[in-house]
LODOPA-678917 format. One record per residue: x, y, z of N, C-alpha, C, O in turn; residue in one letter. Coordinates in steps of 0.1 Angstrom, whole numbers, plus 5000, padded with zeros to 4 digits. Example, Ala and Ser with C-alpha at 12.3 -4.5 7.8 and 13.67 -1.06 7.14 Angstrom:
% residues 2
513249435078512349555078513249675078514249675085A 512849785071513749895071512950005079513450115080S 
This chain:
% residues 456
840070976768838970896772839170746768839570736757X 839070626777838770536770837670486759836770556755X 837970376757837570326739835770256752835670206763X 834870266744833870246746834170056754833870006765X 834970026743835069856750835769836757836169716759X 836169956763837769876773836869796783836969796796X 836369746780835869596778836669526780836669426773X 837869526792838469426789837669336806837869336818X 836769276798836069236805836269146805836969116795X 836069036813836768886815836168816807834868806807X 836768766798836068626794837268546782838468546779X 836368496779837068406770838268376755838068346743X 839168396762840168376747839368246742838868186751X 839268216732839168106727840168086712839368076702X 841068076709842268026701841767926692842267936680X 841067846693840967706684840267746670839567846668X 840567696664840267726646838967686649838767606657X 837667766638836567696637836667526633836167436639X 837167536625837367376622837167236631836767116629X 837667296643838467216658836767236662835967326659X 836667086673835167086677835267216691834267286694X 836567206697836567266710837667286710838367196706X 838467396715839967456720840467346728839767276735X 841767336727842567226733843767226735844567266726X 844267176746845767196743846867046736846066966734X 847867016733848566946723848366846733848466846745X 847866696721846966566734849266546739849466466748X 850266606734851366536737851966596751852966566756X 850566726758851366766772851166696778850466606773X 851666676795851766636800850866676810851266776815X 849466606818849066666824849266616840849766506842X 848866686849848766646867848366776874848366886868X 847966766888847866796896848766866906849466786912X 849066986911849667006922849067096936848267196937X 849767016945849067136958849767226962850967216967X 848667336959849667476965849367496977848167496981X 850567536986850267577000849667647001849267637013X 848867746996847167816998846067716997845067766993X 846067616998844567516998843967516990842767536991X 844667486978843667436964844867386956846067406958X 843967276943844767166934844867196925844067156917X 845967276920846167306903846367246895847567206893X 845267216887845267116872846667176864846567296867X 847467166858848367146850849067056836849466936835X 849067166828849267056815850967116811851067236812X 852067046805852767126805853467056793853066936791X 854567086783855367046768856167116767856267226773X 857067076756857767106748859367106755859667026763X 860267216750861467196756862267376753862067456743X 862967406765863767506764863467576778863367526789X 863367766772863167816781862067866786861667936777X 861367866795859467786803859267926799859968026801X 857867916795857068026794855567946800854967836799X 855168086809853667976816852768086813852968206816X 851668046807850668116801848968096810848367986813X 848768206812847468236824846168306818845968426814X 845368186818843868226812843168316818843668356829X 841668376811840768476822839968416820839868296816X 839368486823837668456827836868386819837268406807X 835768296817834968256806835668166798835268146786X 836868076804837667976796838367946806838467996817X 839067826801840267726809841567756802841867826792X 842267666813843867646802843667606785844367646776X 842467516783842567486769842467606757842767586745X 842167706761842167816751843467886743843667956733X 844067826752846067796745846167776738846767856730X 845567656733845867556723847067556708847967486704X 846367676704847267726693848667786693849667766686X 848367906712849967956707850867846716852067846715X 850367756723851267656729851867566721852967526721X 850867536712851967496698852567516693853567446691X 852467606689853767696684854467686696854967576698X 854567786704855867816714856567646718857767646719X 856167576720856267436725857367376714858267286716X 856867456702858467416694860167436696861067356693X 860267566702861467616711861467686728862467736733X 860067676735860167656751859067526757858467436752X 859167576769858867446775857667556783857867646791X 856367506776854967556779854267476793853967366795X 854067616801853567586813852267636812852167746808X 850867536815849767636811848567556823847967456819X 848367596834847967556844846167656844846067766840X 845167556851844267646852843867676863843867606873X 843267846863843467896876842667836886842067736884X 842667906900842167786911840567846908840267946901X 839867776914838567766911838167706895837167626896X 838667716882837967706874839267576861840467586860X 838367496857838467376846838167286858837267286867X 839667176855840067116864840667096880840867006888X 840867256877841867316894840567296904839467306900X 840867256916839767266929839267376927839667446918X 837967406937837167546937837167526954836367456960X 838067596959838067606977837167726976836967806967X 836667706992835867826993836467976994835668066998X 837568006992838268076996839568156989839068206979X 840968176991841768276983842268316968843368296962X 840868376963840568436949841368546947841568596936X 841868576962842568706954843868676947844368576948X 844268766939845168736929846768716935847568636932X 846768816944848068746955848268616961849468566960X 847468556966846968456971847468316954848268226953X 846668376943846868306930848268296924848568216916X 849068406931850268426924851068316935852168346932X 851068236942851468136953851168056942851967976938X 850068046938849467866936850467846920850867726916X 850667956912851467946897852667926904852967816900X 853667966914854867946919855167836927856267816931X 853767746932854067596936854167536923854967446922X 853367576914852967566901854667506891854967396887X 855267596890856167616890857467556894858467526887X 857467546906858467486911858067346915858967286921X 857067286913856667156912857367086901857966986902X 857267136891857967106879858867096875859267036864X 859567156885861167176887861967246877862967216871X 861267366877861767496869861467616879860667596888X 862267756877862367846885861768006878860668066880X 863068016868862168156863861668116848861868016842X 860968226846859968146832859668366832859768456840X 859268326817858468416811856768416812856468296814X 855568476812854768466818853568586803853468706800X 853068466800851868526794850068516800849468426806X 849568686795848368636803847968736795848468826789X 846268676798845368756792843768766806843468686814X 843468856805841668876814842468916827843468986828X 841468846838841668816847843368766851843868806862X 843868686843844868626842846068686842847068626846X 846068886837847168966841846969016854847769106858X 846168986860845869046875846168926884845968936896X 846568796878847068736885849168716877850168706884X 849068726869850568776865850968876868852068876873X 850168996869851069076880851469046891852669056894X 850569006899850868966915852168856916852968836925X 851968816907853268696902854968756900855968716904X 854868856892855568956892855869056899856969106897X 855269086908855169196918855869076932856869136938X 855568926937855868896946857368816944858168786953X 857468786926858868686926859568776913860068746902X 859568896918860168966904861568936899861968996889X 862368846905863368786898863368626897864268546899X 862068616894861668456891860868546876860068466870X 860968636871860368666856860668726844860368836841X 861368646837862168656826861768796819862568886818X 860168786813859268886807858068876811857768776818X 857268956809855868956811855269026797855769116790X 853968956797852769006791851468996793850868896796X 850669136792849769116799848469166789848369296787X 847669106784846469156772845569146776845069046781X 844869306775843669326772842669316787841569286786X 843269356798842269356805842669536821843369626818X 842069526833842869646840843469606852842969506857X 843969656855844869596870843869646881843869776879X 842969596891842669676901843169756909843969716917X 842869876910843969956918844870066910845170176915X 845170016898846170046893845470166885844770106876X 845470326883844970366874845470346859846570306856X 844370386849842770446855841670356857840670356851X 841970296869840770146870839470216879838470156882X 839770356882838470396893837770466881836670496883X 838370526867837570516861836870416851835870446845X 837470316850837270146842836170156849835170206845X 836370096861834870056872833670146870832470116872X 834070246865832370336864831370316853830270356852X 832370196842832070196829830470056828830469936828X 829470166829828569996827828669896816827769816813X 829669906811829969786807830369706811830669606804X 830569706824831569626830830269556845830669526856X 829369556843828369516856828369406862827869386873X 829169286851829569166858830569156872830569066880X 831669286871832569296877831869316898832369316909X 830669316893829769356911828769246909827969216918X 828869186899827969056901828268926905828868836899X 827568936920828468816923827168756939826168796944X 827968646941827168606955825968506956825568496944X 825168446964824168366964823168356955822768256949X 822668496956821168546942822168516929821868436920X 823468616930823368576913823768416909823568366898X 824168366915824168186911823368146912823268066903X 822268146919821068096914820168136905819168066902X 820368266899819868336889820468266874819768236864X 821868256878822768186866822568036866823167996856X 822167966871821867836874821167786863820067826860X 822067686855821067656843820967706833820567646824X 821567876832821667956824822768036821822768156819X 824267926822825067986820825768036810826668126810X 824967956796825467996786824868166784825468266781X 823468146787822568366785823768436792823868556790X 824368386797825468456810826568486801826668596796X 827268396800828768386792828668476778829368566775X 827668436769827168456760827168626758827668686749X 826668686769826168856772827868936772828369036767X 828468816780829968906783830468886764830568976755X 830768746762831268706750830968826736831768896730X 829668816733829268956727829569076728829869126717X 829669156739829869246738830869336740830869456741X 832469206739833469276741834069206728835269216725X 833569146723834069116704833669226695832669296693X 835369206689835369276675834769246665834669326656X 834069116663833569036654832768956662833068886672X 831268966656830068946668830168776663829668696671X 830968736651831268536652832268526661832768416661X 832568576668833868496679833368556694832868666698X 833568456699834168346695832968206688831768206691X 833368146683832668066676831667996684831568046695X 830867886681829767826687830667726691831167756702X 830967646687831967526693832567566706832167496716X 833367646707833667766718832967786727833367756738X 831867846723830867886735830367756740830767726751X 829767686734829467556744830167446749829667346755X 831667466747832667396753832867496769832667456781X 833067596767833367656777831867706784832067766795X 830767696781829467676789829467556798829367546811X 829767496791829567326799830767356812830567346824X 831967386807832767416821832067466830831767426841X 831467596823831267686839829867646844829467716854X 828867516838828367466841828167396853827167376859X 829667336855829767226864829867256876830567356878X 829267206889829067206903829867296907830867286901X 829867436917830667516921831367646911831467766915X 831667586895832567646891832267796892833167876896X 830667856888830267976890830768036905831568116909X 829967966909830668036925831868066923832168176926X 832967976920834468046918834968136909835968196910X 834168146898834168256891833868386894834468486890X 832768376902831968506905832868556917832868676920X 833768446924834868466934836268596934836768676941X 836568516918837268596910837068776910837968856908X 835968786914835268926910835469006924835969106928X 834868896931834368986946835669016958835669086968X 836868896948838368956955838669046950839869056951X 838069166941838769276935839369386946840369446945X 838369386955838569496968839869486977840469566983X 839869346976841469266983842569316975843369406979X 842569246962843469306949843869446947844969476943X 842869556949843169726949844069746959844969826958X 843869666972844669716984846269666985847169726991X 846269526977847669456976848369496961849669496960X 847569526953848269626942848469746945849669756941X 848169836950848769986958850069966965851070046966X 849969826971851169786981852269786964853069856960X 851769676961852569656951853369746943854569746941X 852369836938852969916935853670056935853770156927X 854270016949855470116955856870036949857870086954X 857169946942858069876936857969836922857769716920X 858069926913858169926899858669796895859869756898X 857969706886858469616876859869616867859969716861X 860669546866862169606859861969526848862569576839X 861269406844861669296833860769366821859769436822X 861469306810860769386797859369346798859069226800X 858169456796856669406796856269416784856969496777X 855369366781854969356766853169386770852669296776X 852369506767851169556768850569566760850669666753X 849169416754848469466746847369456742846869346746X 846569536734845369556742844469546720844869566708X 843169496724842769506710842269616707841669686716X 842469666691842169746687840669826692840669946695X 839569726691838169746694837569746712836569756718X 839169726716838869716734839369786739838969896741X 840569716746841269816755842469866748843269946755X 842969846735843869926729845169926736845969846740X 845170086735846470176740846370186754847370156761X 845270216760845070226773845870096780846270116791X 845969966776846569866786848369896788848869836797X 849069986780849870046781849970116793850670086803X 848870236790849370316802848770266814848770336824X 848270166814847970056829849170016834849470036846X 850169936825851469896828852569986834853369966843X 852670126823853570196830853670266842854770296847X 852770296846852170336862852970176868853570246877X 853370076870853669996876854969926871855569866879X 855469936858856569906853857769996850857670116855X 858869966844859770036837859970026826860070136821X 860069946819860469906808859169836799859469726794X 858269876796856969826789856969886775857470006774X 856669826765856469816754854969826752854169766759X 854569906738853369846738852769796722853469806712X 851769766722851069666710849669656713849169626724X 849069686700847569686696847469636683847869676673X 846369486687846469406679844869476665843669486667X 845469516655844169606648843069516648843069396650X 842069606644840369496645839969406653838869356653X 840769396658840069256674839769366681840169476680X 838669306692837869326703838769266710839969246707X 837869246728838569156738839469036732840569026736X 838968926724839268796722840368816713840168856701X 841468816718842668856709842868746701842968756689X 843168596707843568486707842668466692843068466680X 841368436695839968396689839968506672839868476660X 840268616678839668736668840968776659840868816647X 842368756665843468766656844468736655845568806653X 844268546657845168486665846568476654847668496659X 846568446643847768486636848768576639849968556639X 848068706643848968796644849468856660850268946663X 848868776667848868816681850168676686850868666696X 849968606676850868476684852168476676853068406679X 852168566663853568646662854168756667855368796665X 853368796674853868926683854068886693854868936700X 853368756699854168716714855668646710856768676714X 855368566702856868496698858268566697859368536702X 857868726685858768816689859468856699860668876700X 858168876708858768976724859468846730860568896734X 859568746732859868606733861468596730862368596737X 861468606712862968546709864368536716865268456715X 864368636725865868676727865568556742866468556750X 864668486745865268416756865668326752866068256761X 865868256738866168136733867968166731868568276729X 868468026731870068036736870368056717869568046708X 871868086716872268106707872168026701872067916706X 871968056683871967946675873467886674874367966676X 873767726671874867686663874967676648873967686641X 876167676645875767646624874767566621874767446624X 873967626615873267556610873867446599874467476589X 873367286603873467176590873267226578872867346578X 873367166565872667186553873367336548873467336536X 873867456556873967556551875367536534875367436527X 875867616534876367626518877467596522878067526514X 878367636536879467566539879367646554878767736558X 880567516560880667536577881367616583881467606596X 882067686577882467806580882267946578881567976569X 882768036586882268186584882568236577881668306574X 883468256570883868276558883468186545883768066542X 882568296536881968216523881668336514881168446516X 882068276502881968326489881368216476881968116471X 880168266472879368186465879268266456878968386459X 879368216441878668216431877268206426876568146435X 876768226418875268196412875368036412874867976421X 875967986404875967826400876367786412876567666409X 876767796425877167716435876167676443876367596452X 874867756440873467776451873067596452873467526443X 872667556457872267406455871067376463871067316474X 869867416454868267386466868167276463868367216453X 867767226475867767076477865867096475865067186478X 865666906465864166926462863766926480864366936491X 861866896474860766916491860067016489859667076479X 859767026503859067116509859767256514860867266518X 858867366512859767526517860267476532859867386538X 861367566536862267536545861367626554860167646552X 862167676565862367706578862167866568862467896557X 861367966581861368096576860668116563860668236559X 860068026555859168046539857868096545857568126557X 857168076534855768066538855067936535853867936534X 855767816534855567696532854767636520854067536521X 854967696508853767696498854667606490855867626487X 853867506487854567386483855467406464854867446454X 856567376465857167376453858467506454859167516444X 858767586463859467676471860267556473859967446475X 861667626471862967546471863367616480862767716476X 864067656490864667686499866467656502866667536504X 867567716504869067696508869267756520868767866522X 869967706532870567796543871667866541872567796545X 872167976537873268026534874368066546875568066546X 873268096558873968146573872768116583871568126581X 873268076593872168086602871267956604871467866596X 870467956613868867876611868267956618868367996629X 867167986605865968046605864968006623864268066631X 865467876622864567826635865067846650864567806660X 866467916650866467936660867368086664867968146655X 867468116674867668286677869068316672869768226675X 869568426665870268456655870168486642869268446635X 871568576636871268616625871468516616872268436617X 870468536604869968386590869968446577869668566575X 870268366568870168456552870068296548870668186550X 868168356540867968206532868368256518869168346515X 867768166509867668226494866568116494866268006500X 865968176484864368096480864268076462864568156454X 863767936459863767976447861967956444861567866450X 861068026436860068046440859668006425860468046416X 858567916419858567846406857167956403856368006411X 857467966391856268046382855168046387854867946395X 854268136384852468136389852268096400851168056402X 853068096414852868066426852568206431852968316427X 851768196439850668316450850868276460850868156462X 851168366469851068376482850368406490850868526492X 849268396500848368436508848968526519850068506525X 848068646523848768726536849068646545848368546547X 850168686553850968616561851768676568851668766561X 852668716578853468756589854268636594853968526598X 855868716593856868656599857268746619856968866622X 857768676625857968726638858868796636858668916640X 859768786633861068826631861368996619860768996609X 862169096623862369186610863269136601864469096604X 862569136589863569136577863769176566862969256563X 864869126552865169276544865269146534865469026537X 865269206522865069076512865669176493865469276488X 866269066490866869136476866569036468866968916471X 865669056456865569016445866668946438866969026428X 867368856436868068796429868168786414869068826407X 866768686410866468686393864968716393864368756404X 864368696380863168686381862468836384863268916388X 861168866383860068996386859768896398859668776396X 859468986410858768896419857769066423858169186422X 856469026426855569116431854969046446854668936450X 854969196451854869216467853869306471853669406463X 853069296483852469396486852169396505852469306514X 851569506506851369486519850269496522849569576516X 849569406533848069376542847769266545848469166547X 845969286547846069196552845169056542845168936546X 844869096534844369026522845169046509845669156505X 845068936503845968936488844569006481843368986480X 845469096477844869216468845869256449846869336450X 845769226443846569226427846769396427847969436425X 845569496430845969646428847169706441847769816442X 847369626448848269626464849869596456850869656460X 849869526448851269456444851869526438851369596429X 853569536439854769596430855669496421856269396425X 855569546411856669486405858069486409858569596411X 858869366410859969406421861269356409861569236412X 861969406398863069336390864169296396864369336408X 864969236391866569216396866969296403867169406397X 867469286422868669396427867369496430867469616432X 866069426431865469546438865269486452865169366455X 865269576460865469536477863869576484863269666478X 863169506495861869526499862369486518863469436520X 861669516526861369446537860169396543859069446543X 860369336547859269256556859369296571860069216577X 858869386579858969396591857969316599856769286596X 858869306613857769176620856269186624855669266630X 855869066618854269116623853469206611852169226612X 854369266599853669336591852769226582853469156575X 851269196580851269136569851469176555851369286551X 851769086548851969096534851568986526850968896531X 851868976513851168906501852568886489853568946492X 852568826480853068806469852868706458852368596461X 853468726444853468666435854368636427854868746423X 854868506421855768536408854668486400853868406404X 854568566382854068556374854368446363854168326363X 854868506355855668386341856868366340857468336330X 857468376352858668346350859068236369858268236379X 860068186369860768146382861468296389862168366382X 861368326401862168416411863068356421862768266429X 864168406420864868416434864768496443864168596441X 865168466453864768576462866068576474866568466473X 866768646484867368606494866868716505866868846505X 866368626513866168696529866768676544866768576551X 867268786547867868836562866868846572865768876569X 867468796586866668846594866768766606867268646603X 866568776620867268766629866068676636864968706639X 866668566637865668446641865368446657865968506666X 864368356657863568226655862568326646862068426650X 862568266632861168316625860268256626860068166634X 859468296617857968226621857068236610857368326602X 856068156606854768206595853368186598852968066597X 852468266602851768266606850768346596850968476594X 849668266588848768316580847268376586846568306592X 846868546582845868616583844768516586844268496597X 844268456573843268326577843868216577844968186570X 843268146584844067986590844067896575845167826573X 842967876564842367796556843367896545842667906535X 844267956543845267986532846367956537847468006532X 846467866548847767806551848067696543847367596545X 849167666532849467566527849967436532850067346524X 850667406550851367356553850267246558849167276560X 850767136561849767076564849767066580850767066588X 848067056584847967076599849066956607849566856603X 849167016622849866956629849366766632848366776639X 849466696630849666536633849166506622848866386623X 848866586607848966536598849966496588849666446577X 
């Protein structure tokens, strides 16, 4: 049976820390216009550098709901994050909502830019237009990901559709925009609610940033558009799916929504799908657990990034090395690459960089009475005690009854995406950790992050 919320009802990632007045994407992309030969103007914002990943919003938000994992990713690819037709910035034509039709406008999208294959993230509404994207340019798609919502057509969506939770999905047309007229926050608000894990998300800031969008002249109508092309979509997904997907898929669905079930959505149409459930989130994966959701994208991610070179700074430049205790040499600062950034952490590169794809061995030197807040790295890794008691635990909150005493030559891991916690007590620790880059640190709550925010 499905989960009461497979809810993956359209609406709103919203990503932006309560802090932030409104979700946003980095003021350093680059934004413009393009026209796709289907008859509408796609707003486009785009950054960073490497290999393109283009990320596709749903329902009840814009491109700006990015915000967070485009930053991140924007540090090692080149982020494509365009909004769909009808809704932000993009035109609202009277016309091709269906998601085939949408999968054209991301591939003028695309090749306006003057890039070809790319990796492709989406969420809502947004994997029913990544599929179609995948299904018409399937060797224009490095990977795919598709969170939290159902493919029309695709079972089990004839039984998704019976679920009255879902009554927005037939609401659509003249009466109901004028019913919604004025009142689109009661509107947004009704979906927003009842497919959260956590009845605060998404936040107020949130909701009336993305009210005022769907506020504006038309936008409803093109939303409500979104819906009423589903009948189109069942018929061109059936087509579709006489040609199985080959590129690795990554299926995931929140704990409190659509779970496991967005898996077995994928495999009916894929080959090679993976899957992941982000625990305790509802629909708003981004919003509800964005820490850990934007280390599990980066994971499925890593391997498109090109080999690392030697890393600078390391202990010496060649492959061959033999070090002593007294030869270690942490340079003072700030924690390095792969830490958890907690200021007074000395860090050495011994092999590798942590920051980019390949295998890395840091060593950390960690000063007395320092705590660590839960946190997750993207990457798996294995870690040996050097000097020092260091205590470790796993979750998702620092907990003191959770922690082990760890002495000299005792070995622990960190697997990716697991959170965890630690402490050294009265004494300094060393520590040396393995593990196969691009890492990452991404903290449970945002406000136990020690590093300082971005343009600070």
């Amino acid at each position: 049976m499905l989960r009461i919320a497979i809810a993956a009802a359209f609406g709103m990632i919203t990503i932006a820390p309560a802090a932030i007045a409104q979700p946003s994407l980095p003021s350093t992309f680059k934004a413009q216009s393009v026209a796709s030969p289907e008859g509408a103007n796609i707003f486009v914002r785009s950054g960073g550098s490497g290999p393109v990943v283009v990320l596709l919003h749903g329902y009840a938000e814009t491109s700006d709901s990015w915000g967070p994992l485009a930053t991140e990713l924007a540090k090692s690819y080149t982020v494509v994050v365009p909004d769909l037709r009808g809704i932000g910035r993009s035109s609202r034509p009277v016309g091709g909502y269906d998601k085939k039709t949408q999968a054209a406008d991301i591939r003028a999208v695309v090749l306006a830019l003057g890039y070809d294959r790319a990796s492709v993230i989406s969420h809502d509404i947004g994997i029913m237009v990544a599929y179609a994207y995948a299904a018409r340019y399937p060797d224009k798609v490095e990977r795919l990901v598709v969170m939290d919502a159902p493919i029309p057509g695709i079972a089990p969506w004839d039984e998704i559709v019976r679920n009255p939770a879902l009554w927005h999905f037939s609401f659509n047309g003249p009466d109901a925009e004028r019913l919604v007229q004025g009142r689109e926050r009661i509107y947004l608000d009704r979906i927003w609610n009842a497919f959260s894990g956590n009845p605060s998300k998404p936040d107020e800031a949130t909701r009336a940033f993305y009210a005022a969008q769907y506020a504006q002249p038309g936008a409803m109508r093109a939303g409500f558009a979104q819906f009423a092309a589903f009948s189109q979509d069942v018929e061109d997904n059936r087509s579709f799916q006489r040609n199985k997907l080959t590129m690795p898929v990554l299926a995931v669905g929140g704990e409190k929504s659509f779970g496991a079930t967005e898996a077995v959505v994928m495999r009916n149409v894929a080959t090679n799908v993976r899957e992941a459930v982000v625990p305790g989130a509802g629909h708003w994966l981004m919003e509800e657990s964005p820490a850990f959701t934007i280390a599990l994208l980066q994971d499925f991610l890593k391997d498109r990034l090109p080999p690392a070179p030697l890393a600078t700074g390391s202990i010496s430049s060649t492959n061959d090395k033999r070090v002593t205790p007294g030869e270690f040499q942490f340079p003072a600062g700030a924690a390095g690459a792969g830490t958890s950034g907690v200021a007074g952490i000395q860090t050495v590169v011994l092999k590798g960089d942590p920051d980019r794809a390949g295998l890395y061995t840091i060593m950390l030197r960690i000063p007395a009475n320092t705590q660590i807040a839960a946190h997750v790295h993207q990457d798996d890794r294995i870690a040996t005690v050097v000097s020092g008691t260091w205590y470790i635990g796993y979750g998702d909150s620092f907990d003191k009854a959770q922690l082990k005493a760890l002495p000299p030559g005792s070995f622990y891991t960190e697997p990716a995406n697991r959170t965890h916690f630690a402490e050294a007590r009265g004494e300094p620790v060393i520590v040396q950790i393995t593990g196969v880059g691009p890492s990452s640190t991404s903290y449970v709550n945002p406000a136990s992050d020690p590093r300082p925010a971005p343009g600070k």
